[in-house]
VODOLUM-452860 format. One line per field, with one value per residue (C-alpha): y, x, z; residue in three letters. Coordinates in nm, 2 decimals, always signed. Example, Ala and Ser with C-alpha at 12.3 -4.5 7.8 and 13.67 -1.06 7.14 Angstrom:
Y = c(-0.45,-0.11)
X = c(+1.23,+1.37)
Z = c(+0.78,+0.71)
rest = c(ALA,SER)
% end
This chain:
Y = c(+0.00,+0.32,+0.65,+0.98,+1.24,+1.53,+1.72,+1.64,+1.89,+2.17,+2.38,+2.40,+2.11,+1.93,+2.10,+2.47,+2.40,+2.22,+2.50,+2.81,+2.61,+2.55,+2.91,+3.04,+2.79,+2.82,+3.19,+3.50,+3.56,+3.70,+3.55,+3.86,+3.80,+3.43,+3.56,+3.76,+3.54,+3.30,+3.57,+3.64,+3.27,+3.33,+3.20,+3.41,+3.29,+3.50,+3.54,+3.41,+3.07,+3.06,+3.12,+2.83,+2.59,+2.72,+2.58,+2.27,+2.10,+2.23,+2.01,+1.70,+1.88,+1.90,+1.58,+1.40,+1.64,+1.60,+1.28,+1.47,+1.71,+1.72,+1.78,+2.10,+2.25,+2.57,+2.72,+3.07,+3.21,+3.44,+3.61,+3.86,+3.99,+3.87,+3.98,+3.63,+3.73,+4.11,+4.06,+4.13,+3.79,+3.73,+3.45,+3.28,+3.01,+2.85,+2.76,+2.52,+2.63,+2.56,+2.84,+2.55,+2.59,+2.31,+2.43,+2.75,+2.91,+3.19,+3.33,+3.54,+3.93,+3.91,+3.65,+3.61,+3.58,+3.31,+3.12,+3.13,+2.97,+2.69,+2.65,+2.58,+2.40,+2.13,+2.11,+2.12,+1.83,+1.74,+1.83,+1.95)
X = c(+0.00,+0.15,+0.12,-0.01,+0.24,+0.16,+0.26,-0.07,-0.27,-0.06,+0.00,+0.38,+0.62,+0.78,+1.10,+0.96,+0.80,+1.11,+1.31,+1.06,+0.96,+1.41,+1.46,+1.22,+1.29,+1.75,+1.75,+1.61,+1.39,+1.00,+0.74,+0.76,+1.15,+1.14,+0.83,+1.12,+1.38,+1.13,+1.01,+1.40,+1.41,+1.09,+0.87,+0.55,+0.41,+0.15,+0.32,+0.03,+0.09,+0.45,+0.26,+0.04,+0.37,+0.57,+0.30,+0.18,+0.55,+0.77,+0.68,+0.74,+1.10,+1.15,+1.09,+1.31,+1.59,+1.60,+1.81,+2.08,+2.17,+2.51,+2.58,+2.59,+2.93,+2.80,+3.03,+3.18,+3.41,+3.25,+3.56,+3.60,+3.77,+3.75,+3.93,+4.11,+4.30,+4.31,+4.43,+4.27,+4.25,+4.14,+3.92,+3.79,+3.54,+3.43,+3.05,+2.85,+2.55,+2.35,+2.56,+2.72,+3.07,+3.28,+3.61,+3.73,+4.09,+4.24,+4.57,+4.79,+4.81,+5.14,+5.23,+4.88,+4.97,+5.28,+5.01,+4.73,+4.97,+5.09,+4.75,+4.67,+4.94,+4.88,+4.53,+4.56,+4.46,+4.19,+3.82,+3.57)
Z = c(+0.00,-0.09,+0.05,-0.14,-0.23,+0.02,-0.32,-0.48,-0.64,-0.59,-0.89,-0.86,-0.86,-0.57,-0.64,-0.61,-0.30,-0.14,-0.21,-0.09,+0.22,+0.30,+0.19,+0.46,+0.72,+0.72,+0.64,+0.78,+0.55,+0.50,+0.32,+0.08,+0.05,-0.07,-0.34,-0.47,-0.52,-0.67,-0.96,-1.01,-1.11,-1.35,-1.14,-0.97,-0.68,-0.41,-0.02,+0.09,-0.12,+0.04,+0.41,+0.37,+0.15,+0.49,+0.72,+0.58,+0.48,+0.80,+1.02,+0.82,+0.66,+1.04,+1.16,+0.84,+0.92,+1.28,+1.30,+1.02,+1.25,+1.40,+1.77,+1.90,+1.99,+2.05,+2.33,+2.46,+2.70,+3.00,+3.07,+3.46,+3.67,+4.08,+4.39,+4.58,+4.85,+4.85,+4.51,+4.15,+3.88,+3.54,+3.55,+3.24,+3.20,+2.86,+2.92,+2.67,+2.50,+2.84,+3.05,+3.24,+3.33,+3.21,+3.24,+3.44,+3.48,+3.70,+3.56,+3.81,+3.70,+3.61,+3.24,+3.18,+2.83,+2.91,+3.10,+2.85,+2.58,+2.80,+2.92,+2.55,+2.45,+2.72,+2.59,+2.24,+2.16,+2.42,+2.35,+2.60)
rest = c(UNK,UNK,UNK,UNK,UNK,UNK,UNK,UNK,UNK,UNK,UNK,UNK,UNK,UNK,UNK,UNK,UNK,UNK,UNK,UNK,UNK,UNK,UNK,UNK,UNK,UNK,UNK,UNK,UNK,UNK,UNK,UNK,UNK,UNK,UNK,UNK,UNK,UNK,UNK,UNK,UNK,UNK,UNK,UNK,UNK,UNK,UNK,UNK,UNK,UNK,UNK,UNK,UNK,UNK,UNK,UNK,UNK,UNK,UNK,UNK,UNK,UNK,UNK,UNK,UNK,UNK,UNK,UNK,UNK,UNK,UNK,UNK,UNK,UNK,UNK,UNK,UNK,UNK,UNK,UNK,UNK,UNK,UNK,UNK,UNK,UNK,UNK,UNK,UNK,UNK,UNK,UNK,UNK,UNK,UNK,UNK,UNK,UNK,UNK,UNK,UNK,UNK,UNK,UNK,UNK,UNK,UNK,UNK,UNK,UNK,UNK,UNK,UNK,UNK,UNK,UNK,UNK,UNK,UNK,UNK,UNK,UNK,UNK,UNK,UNK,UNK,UNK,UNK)
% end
């Protein structure tokens, strides 16, 4: 038993819709700005049709992609200043993309730069 195209008795092919529907969903873009780089490709289609394309094929473009995704390694580095012992530090901390800390170093005022490099050396070739 087969199942129906969900591309059935729409007036543009699969291919069109594919690609308005992606354009919308992986860019910042309106409804009116993928209508216009459709007519620069010849082809003239109403925002409204991209609105209802957008909401009736994202959630299953979603749902195939889903398991295609790589793993996040979204990460930054919160970087301050904090007095220990009467004394001013440079702490630095790189957090993951939840704001947990997973790794934090304090580097003495003075060779900050001396200790950053050999920090980094050491761990060149570990990975968080």
């Amino acid at each position: 038993m087969s199942r129906k195209s969900p591309f059935k008795r729409h007036r543009f092919p699969r291919e069109i819709i594919l690609c308005a529907v992606r354009w919308y969903l992986r860019y910042p873009l309106s409804y009116q700005d993928v209508v216009d780089l459709l007519e620069e490709r010849g082809i003239m289609v109403d925002r409204s049709t991209v609105f209802r394309w957008v909401q009736k094929f994202s959630p299953e473009l979603a749902k195939r992609t889903e398991r295609h995704r790589r793993a996040s390694v979204d990460w930054h580095v919160d970087e301050t200043y904090i007095r220990v012992g009467g004394k001013w530090r440079y702490l630095w901390r790189g957090c993951c993309h939840f704001n947990s800390p997973s790794l934090q170093v304090s580097m003495p005022v003075v060779g900050q730069a001396a200790c950053a490099a050999d920090f980094h050396a050491s761990n060149a070739s570990s990975r968080w």
